[in-house]
Structures are given as C-alpha cells and as structure tokens.
VEXDREN-2710 file (C-alpha; in Angstrom, 1 decimal):
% VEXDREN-2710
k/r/px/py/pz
1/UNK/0.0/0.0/0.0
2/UNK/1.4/3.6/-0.7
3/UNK/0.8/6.3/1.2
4/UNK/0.5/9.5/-1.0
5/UNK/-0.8/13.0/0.4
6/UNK/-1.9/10.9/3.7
7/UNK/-4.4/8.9/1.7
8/UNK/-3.6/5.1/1.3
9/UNK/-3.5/5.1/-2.7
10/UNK/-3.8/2.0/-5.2
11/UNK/-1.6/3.0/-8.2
12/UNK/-2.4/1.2/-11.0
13/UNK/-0.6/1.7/-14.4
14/UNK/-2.2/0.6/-17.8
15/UNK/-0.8/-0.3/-21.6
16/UNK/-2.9/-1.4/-24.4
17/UNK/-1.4/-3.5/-27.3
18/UNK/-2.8/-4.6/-30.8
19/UNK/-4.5/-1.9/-33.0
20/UNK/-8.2/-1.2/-33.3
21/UNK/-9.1/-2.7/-36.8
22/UNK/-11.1/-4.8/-37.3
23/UNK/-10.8/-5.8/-40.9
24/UNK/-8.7/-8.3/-42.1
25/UNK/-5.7/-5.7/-41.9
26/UNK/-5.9/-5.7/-37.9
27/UNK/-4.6/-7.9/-35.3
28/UNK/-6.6/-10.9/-34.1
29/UNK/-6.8/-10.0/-30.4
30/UNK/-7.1/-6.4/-29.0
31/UNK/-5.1/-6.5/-25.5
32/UNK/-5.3/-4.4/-21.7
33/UNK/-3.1/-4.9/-19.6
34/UNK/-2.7/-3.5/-15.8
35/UNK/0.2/-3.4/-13.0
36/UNK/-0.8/-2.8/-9.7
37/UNK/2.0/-1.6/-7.5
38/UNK/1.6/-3.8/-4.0
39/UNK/4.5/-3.1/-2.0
40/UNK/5.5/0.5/-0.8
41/UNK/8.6/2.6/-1.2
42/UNK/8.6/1.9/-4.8
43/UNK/10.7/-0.8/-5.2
44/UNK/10.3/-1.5/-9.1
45/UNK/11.1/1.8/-10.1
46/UNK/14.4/2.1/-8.2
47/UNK/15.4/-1.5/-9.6
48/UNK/14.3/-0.1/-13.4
49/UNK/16.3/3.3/-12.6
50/UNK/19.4/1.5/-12.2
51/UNK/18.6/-1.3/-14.6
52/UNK/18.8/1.6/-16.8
53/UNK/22.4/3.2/-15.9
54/UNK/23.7/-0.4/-15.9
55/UNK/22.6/-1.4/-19.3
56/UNK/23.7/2.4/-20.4
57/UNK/27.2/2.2/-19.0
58/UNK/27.9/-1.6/-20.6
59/UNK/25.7/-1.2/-24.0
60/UNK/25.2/2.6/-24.4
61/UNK/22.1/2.5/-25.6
62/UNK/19.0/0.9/-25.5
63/UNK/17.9/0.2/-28.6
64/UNK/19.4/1.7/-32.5
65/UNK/15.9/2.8/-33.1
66/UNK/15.0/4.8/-29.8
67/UNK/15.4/8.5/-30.3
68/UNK/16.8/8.5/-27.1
69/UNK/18.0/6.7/-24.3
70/UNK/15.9/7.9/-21.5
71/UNK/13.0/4.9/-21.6
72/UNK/12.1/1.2/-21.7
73/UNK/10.2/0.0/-25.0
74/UNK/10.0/-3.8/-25.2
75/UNK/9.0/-3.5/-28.8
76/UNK/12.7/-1.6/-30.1
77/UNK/14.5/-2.8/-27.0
78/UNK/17.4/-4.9/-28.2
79/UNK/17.9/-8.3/-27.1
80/UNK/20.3/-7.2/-24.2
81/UNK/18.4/-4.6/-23.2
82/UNK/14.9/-7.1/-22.9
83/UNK/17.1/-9.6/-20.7
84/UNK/18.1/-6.5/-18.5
85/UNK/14.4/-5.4/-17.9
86/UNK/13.0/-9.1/-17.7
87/UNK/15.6/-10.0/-15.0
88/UNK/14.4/-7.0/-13.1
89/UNK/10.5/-7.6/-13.4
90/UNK/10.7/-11.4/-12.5
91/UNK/12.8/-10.4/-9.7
92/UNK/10.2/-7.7/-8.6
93/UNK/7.0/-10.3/-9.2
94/UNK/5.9/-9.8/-5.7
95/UNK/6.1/-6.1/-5.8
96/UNK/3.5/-6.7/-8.5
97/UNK/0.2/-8.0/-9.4
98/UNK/-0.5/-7.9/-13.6
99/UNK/-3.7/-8.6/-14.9
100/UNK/-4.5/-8.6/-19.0
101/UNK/-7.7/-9.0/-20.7
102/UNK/-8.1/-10.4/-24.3
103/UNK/-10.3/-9.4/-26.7
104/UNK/-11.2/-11.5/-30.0
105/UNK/-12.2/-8.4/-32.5
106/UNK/-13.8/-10.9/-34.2
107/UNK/-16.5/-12.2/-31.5
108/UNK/-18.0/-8.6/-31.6
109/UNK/-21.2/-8.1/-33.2
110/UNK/-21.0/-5.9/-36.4
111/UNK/-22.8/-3.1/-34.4
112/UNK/-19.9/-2.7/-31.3
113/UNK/-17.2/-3.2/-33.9
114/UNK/-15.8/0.1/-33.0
115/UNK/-12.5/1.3/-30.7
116/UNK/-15.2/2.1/-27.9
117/UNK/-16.6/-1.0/-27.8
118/UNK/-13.0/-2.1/-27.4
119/UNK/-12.2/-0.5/-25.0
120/UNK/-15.5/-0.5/-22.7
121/UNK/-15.2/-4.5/-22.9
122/UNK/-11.8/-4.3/-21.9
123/UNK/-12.8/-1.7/-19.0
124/UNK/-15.2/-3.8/-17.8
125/UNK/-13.5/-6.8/-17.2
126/UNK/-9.7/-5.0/-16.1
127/UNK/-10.9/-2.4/-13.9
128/UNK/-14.5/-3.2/-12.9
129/UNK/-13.6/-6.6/-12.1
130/UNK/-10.3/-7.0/-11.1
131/UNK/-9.1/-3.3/-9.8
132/UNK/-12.1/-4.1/-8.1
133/UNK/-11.0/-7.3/-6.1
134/UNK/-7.7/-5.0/-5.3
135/UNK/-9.9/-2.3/-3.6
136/UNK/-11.7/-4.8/-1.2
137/UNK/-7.9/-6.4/-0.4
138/UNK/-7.4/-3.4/1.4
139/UNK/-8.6/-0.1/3.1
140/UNK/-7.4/2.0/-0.3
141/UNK/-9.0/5.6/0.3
142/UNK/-8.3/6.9/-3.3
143/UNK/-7.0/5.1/-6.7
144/UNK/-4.7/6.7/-9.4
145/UNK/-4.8/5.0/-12.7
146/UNK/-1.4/5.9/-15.0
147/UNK/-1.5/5.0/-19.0
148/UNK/0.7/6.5/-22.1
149/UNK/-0.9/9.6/-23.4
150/UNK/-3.1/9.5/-26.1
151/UNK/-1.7/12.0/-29.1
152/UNK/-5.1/12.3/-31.4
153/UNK/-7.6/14.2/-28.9
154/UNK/-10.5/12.6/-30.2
155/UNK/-9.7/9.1/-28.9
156/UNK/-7.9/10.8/-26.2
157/UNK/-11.5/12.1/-25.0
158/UNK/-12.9/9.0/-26.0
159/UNK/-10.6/6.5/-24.0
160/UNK/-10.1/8.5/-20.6
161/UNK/-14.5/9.4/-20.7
162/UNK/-14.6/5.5/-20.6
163/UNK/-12.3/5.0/-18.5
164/UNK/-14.2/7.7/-15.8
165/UNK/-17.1/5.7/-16.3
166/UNK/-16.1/2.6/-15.4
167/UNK/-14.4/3.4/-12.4
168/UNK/-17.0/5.7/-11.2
169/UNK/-19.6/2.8/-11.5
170/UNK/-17.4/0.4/-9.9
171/UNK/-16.3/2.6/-6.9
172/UNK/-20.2/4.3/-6.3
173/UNK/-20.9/4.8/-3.0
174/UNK/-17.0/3.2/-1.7
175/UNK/-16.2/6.7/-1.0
176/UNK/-12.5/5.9/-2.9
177/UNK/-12.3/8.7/-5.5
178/UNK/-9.8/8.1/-8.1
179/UNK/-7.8/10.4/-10.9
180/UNK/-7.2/9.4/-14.5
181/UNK/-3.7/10.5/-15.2
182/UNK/-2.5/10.4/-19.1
183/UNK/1.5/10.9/-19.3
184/UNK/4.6/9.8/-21.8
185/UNK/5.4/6.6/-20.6
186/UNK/9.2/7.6/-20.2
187/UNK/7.7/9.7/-17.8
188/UNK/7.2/6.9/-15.6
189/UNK/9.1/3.4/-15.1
190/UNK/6.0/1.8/-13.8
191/UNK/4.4/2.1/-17.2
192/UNK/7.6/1.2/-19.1
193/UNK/6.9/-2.1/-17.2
194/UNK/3.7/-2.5/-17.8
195/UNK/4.5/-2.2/-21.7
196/UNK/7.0/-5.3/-21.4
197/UNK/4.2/-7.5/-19.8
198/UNK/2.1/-6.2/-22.6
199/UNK/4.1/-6.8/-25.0
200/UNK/4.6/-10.1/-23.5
201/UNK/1.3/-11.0/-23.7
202/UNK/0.9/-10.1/-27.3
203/UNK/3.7/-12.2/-28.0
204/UNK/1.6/-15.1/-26.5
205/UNK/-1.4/-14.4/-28.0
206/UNK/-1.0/-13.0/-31.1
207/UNK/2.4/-14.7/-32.4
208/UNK/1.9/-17.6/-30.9
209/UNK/5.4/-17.1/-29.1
210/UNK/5.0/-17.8/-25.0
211/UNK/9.1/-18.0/-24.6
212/UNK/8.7/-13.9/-23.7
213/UNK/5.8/-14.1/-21.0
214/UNK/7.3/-17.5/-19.6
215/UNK/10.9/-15.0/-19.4
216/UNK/8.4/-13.3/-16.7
217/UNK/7.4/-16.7/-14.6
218/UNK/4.7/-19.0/-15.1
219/UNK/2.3/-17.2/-12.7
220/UNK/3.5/-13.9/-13.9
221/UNK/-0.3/-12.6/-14.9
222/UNK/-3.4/-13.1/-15.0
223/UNK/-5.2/-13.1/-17.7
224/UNK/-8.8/-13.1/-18.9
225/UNK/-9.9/-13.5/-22.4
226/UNK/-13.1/-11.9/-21.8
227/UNK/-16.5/-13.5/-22.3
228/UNK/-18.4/-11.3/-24.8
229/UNK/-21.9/-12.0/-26.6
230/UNK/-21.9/-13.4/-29.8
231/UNK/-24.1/-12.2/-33.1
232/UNK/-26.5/-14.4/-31.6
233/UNK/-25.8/-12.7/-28.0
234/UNK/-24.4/-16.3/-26.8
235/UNK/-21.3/-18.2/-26.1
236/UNK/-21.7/-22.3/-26.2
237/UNK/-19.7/-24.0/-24.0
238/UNK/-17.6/-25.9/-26.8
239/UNK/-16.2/-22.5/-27.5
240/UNK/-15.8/-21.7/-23.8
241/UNK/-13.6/-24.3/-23.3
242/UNK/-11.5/-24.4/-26.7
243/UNK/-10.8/-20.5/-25.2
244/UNK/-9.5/-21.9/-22.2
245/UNK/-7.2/-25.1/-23.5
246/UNK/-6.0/-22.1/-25.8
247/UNK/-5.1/-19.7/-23.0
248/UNK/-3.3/-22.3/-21.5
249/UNK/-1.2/-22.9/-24.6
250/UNK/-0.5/-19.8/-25.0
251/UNK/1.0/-19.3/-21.5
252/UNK/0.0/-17.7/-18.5
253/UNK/-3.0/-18.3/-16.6
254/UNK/-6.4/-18.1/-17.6
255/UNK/-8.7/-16.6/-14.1
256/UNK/-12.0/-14.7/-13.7
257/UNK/-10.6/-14.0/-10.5
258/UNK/-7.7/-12.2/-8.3
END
C-alpha cells in the first residue's frame, strides 16, 4: 500500500497493445493490460532506474531505433536490453500484481465493432472486475490510474470518458475517488513495465510465441480473455472451453478471479 498526500493510494498503471481494426488488416486479439503496484517505497522503479544506468554504462544505448535513451520499450529494446528489464520484473513479481484481458475483434457483433466497444469491454473486465478485487484487499481511500498519453484528442476524450465511467460505476458509494492520469510513458518506469508485460502477452497471444511471457514466470499474470456476446448474444460451452485449452497454450493463466 502507498501512502501518498496521507491517503492510502492504489496505483495502477495501464498499456494497451494490438491496433483497433477490425478488418482483415488488424490484429486478431485487441489487448489491456494493468500493473498494480503492492509493496510501498517503490521498489520497481528504483530497480528499473538502475537497470537503466547499468545497461547504459555496458551497451550505451537501449535500442538503435529509440530517439533516445531515456525509456524502456519492449517493442525496439534490443535483445540485451529485454534480458536487462525481464531480469528485473521477475525479480520484482511480488512487488507486483499484472492482470491482462483479451479481446477477440472478431467475437463482436457488427454493431460494437468500433474502438469504444474495445475499450468498454476491456474496461469492464480490467478495472470493474479486477481493480475491483484490489480495492476490497485493502482499506485504499483513493486510486490513481497511470496510462501512455493518447496524441489524437478525439480518442484521447474517448478513451479516458470510458475509463471515468467505469471506475465511477465500480467505486459508487465506496467513498474511494480516483484520478485518470495520461503521461509519456518515459515519464514513468512503472508504465515502461507494464509495456514489457504487454508486449509479453501479445507475444503469446497473437504470435503464438510464450518463450517472452514464460521469461516473466509461469504465474507472472493473469489473464482473462473476456466472455463477450456473440451475433446471436451467446457463447456455447464448446467455444468456452476451446478458449480456455488455448489460454493455457499460450501461456499464462487463464482466471475470472484475483
């Protein structure tokens, strides 16, 4: 628990990964993923903050595509640079809880195929859900949720008005009030980890790869491919479990709960 402004404060730091297509251009899977920081003192970051001057002072850079050195970014991060970080968040997996939820573009009905639909499904099941279980593990008094800022203001509005929503119908009548807090992820380490366990998760899902999110532990996350109506506004159970034989292939575990 952290105590911020004398208020016991669950910080919880978002990343999305996949694109919002839905033709056959897009990605299969539209991905959310959340780190909730556990311990106090901020742990992660300090280990991140000298994970970085160590891989600086033996590589000299991160990646030959950043613009600059000053940030994590599993997806241009070289192959030295990943180790460095993945050492770090498997050594800091109990500072850390990490929950993702999976979308399959293609299980929405023609009418919700929009970005958000997207991203109310995926608010509903990550922050409604399992910020949710979070809250009642102990007595939080206010919640800050981090993510990368948008740059088009449309979907900027878009995005953070759903995100308000959601939380404001989870935490009615708690008395927890919460802030929405868009920033450049090299802003913050905590969301420069959160984008390796996303991209982690992609991996898995959407390249078939799990050798990245296993890096991380088996029990690294938990994640939920969310259960979403069909054309016919039903799921059969063949399909319900065909979902879950293929989370389990793909690594990581498949829970509905905390």
């Amino acid at each position: 628990m952290t105590l911020i402004n004398g208020r016991n404060t669950l910080l919880v730091y978002l990343d999305e990964a996949g694109d919002t297509h839905f033709g056959n251009s897009g990605t299969k899977y539209f991905f959310y993923t959340g780190l909730v920081l556990t311990g106090d003192g901020f742990p992660l970051h300090k280990a991140l903050l000298e994970c970085r001057y160590a891989t600086l002072a033996t590589q000299g850079r991160f990646s030959n595509s950043h613009e600059s050195n000053d940030y994590f970014h599993a997806t241009e991060d070289s192959l030295e640079t990943r180790e460095n970080v993945f050492r770090v968040l498997k050594a800091h997996s109990d500072d850390v809880r990490v929950y993702a939820t999976v979308l399959e573009k293609k299980a929405f009905a023609l009418d919700h195929q929009t970005p958000e639909k997207l991203f109310e499904a995926a608010d509903k099941t990550l922050l409604s859900e399992h910020v949710s279980a979070e809250v009642h593990k102990a007595s939080y008094e206010h919640i800050s949720v981090m993510l990368d800022s948008i740059p088009v203001q449309k979907k900027r509005k878009s995005i953070i008005g759903t995100l308000k929503r959601t939380l404001a119908a989870t935490l009615d009548g708690s008395g927890i009030t919460f802030t929405v807090l868009p920033m450049a992820s090299k802003s913050d380490l905590a969301l420069q980890a959160v984008d390796y366990y996303s991209w982690a998760i992609y991996r898995s899902w959407e390249s078939n790869d799990p050798s990245q999110l296993a890096r991380l532990g088996k029990d690294s996350a938990r994640i939920t491919q969310a259960a979403l109506p069909s054309k016919d506004k039903t799921t059969s159970p063949a399909i319900q479990k065909e979902e879950q034989r293929s989370s389990y292939r793909r690594g990581g575990t498949f829970s509905l709960t905390s």
